[in-house]
matplotlib code that plots the C-alpha trace (Angstrom):
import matplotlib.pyplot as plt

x = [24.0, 21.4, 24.3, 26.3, 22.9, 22.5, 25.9, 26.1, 22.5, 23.7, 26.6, 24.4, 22.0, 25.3, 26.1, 23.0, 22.7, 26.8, 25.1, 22.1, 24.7, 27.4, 23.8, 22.3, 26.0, 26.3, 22.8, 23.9, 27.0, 25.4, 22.7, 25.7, 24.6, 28.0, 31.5, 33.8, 36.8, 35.7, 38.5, 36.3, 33.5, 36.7, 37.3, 33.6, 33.1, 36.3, 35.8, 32.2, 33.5, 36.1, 33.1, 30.7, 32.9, 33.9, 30.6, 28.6, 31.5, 31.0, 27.1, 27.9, 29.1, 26.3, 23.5, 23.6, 22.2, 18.6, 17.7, 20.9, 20.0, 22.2, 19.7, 22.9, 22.4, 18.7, 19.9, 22.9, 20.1, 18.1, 20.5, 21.9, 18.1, 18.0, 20.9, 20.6, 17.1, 19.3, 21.7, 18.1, 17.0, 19.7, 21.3, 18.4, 16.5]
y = [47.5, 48.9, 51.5, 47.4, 45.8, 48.6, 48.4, 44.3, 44.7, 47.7, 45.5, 42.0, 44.3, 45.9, 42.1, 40.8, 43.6, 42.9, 39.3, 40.6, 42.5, 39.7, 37.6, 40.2, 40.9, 37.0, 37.0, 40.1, 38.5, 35.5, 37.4, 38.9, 42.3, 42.6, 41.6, 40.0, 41.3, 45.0, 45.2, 47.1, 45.0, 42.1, 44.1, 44.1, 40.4, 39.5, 41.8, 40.3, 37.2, 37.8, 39.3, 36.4, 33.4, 33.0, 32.6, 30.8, 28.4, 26.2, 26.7, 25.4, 22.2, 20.8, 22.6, 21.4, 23.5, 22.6, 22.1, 23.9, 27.0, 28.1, 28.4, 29.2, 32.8, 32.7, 30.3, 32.3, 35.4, 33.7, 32.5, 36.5, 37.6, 34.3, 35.9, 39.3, 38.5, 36.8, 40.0, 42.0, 39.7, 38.9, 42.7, 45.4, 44.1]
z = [29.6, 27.0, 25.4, 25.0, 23.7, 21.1, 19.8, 19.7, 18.0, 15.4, 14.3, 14.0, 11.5, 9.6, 9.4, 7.9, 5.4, 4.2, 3.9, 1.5, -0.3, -0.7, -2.1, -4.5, -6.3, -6.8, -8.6, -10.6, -11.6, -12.7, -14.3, -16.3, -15.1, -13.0, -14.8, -12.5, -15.2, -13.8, -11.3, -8.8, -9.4, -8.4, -5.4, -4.1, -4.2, -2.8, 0.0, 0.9, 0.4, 2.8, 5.2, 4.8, 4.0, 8.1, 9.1, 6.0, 4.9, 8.2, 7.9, 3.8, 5.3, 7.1, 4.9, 1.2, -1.7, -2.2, -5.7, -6.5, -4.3, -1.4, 1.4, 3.7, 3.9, 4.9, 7.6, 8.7, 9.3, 11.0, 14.0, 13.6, 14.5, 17.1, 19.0, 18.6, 20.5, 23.1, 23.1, 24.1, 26.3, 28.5, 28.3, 28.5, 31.9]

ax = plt.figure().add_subplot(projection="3d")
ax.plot(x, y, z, "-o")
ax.set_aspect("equal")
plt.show()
């Protein structure tokens, strides 16, 4: 059971770090240092966004932006570390 705790906890961290990604290329595109015309710069967001939209578009729903800032990513990794404590806890006994 550890060898499956491991593996569910490896791909909850690859998760969160796509998430910081998909987050610092949307602050580089609106700092202009990214051009979205680039069409592998076009590529890369559409591919996180199609990573990250399944699990932060419900999350957008019920969390609004708060003073214009999308606080859905900080709460989306937070209930990835919540369960991949409960992956520990209930799979490495």
């Amino acid at each position: 059971m550890f060898v499956v705790a491991q593996t569910i906890s490896t791909l909850i961290g690859l998760y969160m770090f796509v998430i910081i990604l998909q987050v610092a290329v949307s602050w580089l595109i609106v700092f202009k240092v990214l051009n979205t015309d680039n069409p592998q710069a076009k590529n890369l967001v559409n591919l996180l966004k199609r990573a990250t939209d399944p699990v932060m578009v419900p999350v957008q729903k019920y969390v609004p932006p708060i003073g214009g800032i999308d606080i859905t990513p900080i709460i989306v990794i937070i209930g990835l570390q919540i369960l991949d404590t409960l992956v520990w806890r209930l799979l490495s006994f």
